[in-house]
Backbone as a chain_set.jsonl record, in Angstrom:
{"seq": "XXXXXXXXXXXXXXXXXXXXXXXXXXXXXXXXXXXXXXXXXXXXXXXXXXXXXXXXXXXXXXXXXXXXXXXXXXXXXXXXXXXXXXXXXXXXXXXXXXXXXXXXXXXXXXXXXXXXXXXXXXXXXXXXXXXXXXXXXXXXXXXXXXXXXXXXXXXXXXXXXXXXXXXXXX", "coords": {"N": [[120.775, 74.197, 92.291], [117.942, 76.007, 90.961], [115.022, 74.007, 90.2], [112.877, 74.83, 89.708], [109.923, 75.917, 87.427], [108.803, 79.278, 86.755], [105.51, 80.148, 86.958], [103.514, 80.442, 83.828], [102.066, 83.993, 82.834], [98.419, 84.6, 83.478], [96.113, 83.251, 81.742], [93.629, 85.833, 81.205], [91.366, 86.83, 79.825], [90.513, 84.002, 78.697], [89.455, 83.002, 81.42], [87.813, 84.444, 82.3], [86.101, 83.988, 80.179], [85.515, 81.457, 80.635], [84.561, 81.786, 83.465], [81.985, 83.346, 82.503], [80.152, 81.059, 81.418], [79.892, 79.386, 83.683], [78.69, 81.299, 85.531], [76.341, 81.998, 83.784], [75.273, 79.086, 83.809], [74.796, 78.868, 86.265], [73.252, 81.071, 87.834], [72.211, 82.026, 90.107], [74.015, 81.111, 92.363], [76.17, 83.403, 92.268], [74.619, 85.498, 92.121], [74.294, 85.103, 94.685], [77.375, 85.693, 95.522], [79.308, 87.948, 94.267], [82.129, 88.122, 94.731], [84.909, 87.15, 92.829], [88.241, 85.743, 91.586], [91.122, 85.283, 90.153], [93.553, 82.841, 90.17], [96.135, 80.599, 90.188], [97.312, 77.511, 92.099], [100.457, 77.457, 94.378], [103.662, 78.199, 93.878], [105.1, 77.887, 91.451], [105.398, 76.717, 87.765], [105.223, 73.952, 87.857], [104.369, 73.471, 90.412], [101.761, 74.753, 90.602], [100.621, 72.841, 88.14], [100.519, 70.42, 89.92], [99.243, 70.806, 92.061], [96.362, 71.426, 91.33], [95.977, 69.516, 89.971], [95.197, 67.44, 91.995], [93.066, 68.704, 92.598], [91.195, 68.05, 90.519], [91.251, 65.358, 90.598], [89.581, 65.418, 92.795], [90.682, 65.004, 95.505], [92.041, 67.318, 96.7], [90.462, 69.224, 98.23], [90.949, 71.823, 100.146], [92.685, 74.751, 101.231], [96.037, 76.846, 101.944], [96.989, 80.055, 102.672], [99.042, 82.589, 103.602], [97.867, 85.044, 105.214], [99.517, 87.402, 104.595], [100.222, 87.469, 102.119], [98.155, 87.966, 100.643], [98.225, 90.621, 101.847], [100.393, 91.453, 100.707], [99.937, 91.58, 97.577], [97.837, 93.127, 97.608], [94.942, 92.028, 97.586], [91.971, 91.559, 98.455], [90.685, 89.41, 101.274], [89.574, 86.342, 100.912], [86.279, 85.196, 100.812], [83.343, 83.563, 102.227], [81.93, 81.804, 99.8], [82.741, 83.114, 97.907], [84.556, 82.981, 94.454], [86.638, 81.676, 92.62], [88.538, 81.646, 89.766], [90.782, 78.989, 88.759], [93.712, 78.823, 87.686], [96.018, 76.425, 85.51], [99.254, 75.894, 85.315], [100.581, 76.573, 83.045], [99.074, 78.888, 83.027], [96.666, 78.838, 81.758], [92.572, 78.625, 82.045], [91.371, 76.023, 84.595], [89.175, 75.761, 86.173], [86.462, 76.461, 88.353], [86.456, 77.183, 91.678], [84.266, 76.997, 94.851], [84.437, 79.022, 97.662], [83.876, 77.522, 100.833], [84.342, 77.369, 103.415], [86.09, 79.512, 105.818], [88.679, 80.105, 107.727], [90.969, 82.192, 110.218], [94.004, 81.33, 110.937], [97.098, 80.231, 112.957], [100.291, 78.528, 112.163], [100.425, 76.419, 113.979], [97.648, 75.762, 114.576], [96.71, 74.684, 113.055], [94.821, 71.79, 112.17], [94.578, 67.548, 112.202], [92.627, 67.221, 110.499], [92.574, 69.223, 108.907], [94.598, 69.424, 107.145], [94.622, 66.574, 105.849], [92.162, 67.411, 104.105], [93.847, 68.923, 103.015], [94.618, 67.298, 101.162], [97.594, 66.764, 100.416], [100.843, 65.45, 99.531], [101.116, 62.85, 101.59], [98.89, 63.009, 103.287], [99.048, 63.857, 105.89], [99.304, 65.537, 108.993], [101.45, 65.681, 110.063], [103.408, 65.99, 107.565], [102.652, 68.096, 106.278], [102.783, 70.257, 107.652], [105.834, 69.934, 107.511], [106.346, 70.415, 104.355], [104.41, 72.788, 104.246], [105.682, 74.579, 105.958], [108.382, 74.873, 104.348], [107.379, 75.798, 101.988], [106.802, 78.11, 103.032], [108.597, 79.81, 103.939], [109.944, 79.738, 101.745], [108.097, 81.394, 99.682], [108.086, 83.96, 101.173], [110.904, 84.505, 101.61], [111.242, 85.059, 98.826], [110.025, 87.479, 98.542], [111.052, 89.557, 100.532], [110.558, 89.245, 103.065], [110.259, 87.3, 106.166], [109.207, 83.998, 107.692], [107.415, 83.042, 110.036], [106.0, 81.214, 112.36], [104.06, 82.183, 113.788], [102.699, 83.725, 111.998], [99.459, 84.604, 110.462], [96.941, 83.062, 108.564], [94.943, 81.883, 105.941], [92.893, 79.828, 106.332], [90.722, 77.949, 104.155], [87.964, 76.18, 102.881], [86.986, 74.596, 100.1], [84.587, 73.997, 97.209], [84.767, 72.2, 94.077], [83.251, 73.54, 91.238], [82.473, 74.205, 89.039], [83.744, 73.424, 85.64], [80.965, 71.194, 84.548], [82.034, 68.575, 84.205], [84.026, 68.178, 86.251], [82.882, 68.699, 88.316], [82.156, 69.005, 92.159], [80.021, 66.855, 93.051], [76.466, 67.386, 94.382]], "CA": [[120.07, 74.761, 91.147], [116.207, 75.454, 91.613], [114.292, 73.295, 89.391], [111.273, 75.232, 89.454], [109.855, 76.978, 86.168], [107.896, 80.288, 86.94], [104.751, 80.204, 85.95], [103.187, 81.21, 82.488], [100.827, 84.525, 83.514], [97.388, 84.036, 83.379], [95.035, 84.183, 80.399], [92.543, 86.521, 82.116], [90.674, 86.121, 78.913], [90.324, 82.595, 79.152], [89.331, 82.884, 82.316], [86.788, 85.545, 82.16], [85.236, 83.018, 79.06], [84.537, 80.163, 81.758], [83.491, 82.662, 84.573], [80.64, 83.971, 81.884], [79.958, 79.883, 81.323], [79.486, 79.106, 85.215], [77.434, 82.56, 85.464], [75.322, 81.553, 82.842], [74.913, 77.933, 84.479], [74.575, 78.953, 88.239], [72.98, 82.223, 88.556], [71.902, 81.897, 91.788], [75.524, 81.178, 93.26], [76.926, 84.083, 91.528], [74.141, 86.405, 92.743], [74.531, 85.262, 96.353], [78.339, 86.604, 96.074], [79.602, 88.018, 93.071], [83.791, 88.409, 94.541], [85.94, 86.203, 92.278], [89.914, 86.221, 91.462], [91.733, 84.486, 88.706], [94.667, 82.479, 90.679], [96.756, 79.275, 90.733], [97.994, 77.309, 93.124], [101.892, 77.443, 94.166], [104.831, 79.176, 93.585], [105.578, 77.493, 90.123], [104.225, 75.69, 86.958], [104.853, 72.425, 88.279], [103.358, 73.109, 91.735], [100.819, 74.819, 90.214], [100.093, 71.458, 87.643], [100.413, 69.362, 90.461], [97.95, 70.913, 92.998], [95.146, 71.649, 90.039], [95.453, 67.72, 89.515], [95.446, 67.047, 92.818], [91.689, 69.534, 93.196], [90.646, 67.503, 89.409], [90.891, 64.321, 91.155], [88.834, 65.142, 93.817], [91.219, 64.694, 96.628], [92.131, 68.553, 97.031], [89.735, 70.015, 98.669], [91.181, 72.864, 100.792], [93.537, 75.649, 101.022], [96.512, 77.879, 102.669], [97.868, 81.094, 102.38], [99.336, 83.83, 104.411], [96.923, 86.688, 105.144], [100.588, 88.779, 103.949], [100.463, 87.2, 100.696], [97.159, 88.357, 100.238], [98.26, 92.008, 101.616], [101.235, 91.753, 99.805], [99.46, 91.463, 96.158], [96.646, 93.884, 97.567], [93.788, 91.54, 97.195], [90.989, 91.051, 99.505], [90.543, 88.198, 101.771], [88.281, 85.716, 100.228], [85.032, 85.45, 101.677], [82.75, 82.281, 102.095], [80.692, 81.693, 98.647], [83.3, 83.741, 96.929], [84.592, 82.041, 93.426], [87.843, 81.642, 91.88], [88.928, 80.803, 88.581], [91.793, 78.416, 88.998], [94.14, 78.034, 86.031], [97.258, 75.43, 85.941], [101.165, 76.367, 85.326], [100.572, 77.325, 81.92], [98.059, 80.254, 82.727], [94.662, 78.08, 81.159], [91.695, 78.303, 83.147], [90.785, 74.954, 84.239], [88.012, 75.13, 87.073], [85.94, 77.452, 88.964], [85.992, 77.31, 93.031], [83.558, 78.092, 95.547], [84.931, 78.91, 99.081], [82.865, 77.263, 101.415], [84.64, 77.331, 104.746], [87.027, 80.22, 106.19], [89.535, 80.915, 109.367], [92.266, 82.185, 110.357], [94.831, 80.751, 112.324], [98.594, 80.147, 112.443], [100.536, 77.218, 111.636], [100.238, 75.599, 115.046], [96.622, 75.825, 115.114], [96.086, 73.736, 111.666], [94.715, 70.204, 113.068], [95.145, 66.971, 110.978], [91.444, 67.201, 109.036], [92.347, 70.531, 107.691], [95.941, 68.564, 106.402], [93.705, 65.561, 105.392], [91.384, 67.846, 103.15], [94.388, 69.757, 101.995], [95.095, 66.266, 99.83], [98.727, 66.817, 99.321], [101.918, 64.632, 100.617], [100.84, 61.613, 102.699], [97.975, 64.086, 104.032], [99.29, 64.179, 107.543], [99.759, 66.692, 109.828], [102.865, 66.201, 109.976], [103.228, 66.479, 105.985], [101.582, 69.628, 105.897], [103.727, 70.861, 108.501], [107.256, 70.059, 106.581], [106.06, 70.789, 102.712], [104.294, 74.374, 104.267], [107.047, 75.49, 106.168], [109.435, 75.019, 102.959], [106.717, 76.316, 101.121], [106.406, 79.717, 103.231], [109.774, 80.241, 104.019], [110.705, 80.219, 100.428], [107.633, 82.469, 99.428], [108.348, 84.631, 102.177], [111.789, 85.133, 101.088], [111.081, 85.766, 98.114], [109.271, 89.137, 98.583], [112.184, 89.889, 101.023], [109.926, 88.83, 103.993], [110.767, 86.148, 106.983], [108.218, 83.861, 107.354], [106.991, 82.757, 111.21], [105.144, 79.925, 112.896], [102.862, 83.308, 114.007], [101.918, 84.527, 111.062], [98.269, 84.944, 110.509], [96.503, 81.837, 107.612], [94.015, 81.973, 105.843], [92.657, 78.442, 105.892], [90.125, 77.563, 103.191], [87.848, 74.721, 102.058], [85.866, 74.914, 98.974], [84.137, 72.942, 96.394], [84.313, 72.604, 92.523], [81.603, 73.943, 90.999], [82.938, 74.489, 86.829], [83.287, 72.714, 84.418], [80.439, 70.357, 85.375], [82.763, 67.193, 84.325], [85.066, 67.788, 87.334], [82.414, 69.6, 89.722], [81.78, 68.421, 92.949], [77.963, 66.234, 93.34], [75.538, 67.799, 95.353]], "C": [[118.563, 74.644, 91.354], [115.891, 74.931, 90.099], [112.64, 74.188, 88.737], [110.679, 76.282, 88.19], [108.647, 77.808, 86.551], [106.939, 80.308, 85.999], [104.077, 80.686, 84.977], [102.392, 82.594, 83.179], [99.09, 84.266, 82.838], [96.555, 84.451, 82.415], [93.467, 84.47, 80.946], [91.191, 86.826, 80.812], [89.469, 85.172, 78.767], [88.952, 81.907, 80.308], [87.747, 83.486, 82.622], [85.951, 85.315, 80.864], [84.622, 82.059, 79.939], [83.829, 80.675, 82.514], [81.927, 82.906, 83.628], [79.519, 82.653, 81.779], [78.978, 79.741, 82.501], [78.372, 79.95, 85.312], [75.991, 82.403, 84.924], [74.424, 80.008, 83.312], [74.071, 78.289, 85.561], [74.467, 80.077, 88.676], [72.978, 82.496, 89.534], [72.955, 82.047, 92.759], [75.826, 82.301, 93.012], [76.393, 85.758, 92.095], [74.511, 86.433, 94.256], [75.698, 85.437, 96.795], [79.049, 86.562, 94.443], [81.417, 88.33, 93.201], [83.694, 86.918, 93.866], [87.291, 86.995, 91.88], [90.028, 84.99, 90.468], [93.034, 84.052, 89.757], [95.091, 81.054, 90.111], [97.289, 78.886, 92.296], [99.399, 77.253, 93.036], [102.589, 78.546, 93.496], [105.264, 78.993, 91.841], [104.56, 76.714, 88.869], [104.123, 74.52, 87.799], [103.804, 72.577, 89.302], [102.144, 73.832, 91.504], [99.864, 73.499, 89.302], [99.606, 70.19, 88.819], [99.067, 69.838, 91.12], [96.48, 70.896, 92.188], [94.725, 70.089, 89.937], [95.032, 67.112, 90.494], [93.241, 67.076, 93.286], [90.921, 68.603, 91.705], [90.343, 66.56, 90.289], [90.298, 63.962, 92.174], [90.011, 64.561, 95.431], [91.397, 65.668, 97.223], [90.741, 69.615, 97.465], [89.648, 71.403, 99.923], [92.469, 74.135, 100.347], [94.343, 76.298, 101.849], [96.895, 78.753, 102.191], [97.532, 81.931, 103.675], [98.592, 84.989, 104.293], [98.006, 88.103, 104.762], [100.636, 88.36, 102.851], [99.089, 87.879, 100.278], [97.402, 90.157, 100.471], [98.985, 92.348, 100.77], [100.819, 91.947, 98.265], [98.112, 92.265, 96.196], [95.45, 93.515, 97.108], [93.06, 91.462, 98.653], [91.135, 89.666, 99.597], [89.155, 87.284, 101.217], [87.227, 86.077, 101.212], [83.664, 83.924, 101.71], [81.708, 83.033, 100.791], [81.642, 82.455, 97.774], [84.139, 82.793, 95.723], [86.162, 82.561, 93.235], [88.054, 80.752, 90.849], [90.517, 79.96, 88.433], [92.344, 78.098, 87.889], [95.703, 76.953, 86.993], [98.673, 76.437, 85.445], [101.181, 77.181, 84.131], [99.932, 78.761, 81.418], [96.418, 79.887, 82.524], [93.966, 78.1, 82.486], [91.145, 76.92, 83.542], [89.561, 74.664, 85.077], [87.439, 76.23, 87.37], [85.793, 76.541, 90.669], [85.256, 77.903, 93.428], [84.377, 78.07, 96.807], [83.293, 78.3, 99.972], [82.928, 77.323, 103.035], [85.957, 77.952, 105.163], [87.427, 80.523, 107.647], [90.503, 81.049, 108.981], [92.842, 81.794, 111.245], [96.201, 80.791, 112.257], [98.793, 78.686, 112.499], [100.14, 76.62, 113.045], [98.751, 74.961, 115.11], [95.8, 75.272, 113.741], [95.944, 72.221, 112.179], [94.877, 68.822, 111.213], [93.86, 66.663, 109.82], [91.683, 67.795, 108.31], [93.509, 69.658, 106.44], [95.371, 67.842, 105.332], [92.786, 66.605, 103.741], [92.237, 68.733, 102.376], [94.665, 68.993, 100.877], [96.67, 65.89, 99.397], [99.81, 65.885, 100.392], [101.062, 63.333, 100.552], [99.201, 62.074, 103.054], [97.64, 63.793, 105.401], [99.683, 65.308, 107.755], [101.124, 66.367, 109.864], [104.137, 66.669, 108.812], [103.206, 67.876, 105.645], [102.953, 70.432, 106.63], [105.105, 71.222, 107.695], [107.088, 70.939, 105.518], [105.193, 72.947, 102.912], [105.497, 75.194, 105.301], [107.968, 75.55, 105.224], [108.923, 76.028, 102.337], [106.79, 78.333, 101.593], [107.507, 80.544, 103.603], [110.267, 80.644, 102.809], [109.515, 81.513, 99.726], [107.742, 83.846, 100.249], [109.91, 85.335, 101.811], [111.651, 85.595, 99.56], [110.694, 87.105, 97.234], [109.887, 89.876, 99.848], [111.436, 90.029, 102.911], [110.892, 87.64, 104.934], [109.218, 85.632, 107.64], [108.008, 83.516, 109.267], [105.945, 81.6, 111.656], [103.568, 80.522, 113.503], [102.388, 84.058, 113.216], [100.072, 83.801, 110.199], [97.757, 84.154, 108.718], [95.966, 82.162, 107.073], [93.895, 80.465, 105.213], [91.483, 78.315, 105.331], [89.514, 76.289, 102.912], [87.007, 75.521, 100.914], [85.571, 73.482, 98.132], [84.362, 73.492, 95.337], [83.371, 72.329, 91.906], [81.778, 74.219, 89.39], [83.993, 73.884, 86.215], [82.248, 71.789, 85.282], [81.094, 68.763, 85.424], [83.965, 67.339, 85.236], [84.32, 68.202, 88.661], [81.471, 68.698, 90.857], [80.077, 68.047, 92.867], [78.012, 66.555, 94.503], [75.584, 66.99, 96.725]], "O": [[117.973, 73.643, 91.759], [116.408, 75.363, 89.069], [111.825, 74.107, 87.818], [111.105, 77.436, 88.148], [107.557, 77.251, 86.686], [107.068, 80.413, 84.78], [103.901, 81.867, 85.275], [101.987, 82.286, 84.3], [98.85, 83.75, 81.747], [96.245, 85.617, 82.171], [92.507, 83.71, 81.07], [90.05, 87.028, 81.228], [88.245, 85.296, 78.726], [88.089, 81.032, 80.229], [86.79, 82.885, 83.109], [85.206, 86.199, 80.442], [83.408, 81.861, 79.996], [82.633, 80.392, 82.579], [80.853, 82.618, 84.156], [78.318, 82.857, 81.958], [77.755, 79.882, 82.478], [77.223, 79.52, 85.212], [74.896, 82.609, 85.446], [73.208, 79.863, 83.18], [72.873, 78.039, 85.7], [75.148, 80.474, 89.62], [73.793, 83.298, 89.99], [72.946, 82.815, 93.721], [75.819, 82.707, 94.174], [77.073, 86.746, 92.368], [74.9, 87.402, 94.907], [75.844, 85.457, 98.017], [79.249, 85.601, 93.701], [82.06, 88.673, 92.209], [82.946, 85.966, 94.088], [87.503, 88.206, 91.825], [89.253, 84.085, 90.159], [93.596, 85.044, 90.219], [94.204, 80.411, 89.549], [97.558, 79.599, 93.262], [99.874, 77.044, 91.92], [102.191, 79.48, 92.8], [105.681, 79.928, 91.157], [103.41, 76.29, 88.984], [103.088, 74.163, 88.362], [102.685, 72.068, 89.253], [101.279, 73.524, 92.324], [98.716, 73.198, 89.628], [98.717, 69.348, 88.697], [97.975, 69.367, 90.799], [95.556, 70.23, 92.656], [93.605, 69.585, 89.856], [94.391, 66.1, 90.212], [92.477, 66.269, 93.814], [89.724, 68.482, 91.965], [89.269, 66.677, 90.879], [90.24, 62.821, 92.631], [89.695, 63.636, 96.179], [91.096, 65.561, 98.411], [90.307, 70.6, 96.867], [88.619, 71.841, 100.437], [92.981, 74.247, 99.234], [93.698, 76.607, 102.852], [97.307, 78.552, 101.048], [96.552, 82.034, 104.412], [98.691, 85.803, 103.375], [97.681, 89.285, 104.657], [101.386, 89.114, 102.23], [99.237, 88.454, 99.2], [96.974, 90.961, 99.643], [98.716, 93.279, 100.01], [101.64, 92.657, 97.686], [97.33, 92.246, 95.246], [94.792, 94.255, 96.377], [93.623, 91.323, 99.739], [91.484, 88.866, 98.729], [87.981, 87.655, 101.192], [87.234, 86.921, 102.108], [83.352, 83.578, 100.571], [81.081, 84.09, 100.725], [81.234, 82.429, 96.613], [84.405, 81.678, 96.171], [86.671, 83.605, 93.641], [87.879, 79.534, 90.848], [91.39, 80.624, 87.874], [91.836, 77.31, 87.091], [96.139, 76.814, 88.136], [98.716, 77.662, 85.338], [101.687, 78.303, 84.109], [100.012, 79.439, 80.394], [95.389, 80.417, 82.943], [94.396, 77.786, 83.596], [90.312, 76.535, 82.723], [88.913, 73.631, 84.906], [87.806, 77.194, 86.698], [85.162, 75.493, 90.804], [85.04, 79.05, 93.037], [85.032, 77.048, 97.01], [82.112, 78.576, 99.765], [81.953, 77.328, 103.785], [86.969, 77.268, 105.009], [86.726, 81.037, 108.519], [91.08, 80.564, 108.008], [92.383, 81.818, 112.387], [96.607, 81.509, 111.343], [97.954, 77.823, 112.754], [98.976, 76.251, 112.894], [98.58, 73.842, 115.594], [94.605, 75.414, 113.482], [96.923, 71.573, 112.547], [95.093, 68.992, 110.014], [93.962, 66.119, 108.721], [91.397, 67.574, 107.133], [93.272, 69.39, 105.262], [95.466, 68.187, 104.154], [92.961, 66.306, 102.559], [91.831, 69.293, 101.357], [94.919, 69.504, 99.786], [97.026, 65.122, 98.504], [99.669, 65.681, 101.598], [100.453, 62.923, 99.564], [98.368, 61.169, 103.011], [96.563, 63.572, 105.954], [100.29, 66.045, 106.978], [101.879, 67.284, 109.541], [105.191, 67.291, 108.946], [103.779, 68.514, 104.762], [103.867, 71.04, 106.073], [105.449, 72.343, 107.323], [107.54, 72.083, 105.568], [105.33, 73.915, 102.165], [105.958, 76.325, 105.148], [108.548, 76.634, 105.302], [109.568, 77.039, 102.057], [106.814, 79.343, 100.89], [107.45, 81.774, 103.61], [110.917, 81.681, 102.673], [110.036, 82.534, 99.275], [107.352, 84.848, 99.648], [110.042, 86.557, 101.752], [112.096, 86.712, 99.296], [110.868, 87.551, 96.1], [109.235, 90.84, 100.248], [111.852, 90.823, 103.756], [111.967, 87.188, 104.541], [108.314, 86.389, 107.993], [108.964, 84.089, 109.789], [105.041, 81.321, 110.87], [102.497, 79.936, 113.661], [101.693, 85.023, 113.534], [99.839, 82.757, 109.589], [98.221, 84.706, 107.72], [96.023, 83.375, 107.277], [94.412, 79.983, 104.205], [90.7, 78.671, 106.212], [90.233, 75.313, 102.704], [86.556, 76.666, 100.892], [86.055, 72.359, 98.277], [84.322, 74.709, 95.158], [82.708, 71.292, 91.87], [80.76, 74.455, 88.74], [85.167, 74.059, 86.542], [82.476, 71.573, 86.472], [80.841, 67.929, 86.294], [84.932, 66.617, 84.992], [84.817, 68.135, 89.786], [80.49, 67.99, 90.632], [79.157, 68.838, 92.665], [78.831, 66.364, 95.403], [74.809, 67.277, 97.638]]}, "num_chains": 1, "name": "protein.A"}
């Protein structure tokens, strides 16, 4: 039986209330790249709650996804300095990201800092390894895909930059 509860969709709203916030804060960033997206992390509420808590507490500081999840949902590939409004399971906006550091690679070619700064598990490479192959196999099937050890990353760091009571010091 899967456990997992699909998550709420997103109050783009909400979302597009904090973005105006940040904007209003941090012109400057905003001018020097104005892409943003409204996302969560994960497949579900929970793993959406969890990772969000994970990027609150300052331990989460990176990112993966499949450069086909990104074609698949017809979004552009982030872009360094580009923002995202991150909500949790329920849809709420709770942060604003900046990207600060982008490649691509495939799974092989993820070393154990990127692991380390992804925060999650143990944060070993060999962590990362298990919990994203589950992870991409099951998103992968789910959009009637098969997922590969050669399929093309997009690995991510960023900082939080909104609300200022969770955003990374200078």
């Amino acid at each position: 039986m899967d456990s997992r509860t699909p998550p709420a969709p997103l109050d783009t709203d909400a979302a597009e209330a904090m973005w105006r916030e940040y904007a209003a804060a941090r012109p400057r960033a905003v001018a020097a790249c104005r892409d943003r997206t409204v996302e969560r992390f994960g497949d579900s509420a929970e793993l959406a709650d969890e990772l969000l808590g994970l990027v609150l507490d300052g331990t989460k500081r990176a990112t993966a996804e499949l450069v086909a999840e990104f074609a698949h949902r017809d979004d552009p590939l982030p872009r360094v300095g580009s923002h995202w409004v991150v909500c949790d399971g329920a849809g709420a906006p709770r942060a604003v990201l900046r990207s600060t550091e982008l490649r691509i690679g495939t799974f092989g070619s993820v070393d154990a800092a990127f692991a380390h700064d992804e925060g999650e598990d143990d944060r070993t490479l060999a962590s990362w390894r298990v919990e994203h192959r589950r992870y991409w196999e099951r998103t992968c099937a789910a959009r009637g895909a098969v997922w590969s050890e050669d399929d093309e990353i997009v690995l991510e760091r960023f900082s939080v930059v909104w609300p200022p009571e969770v955003a990374d010091r200078a």
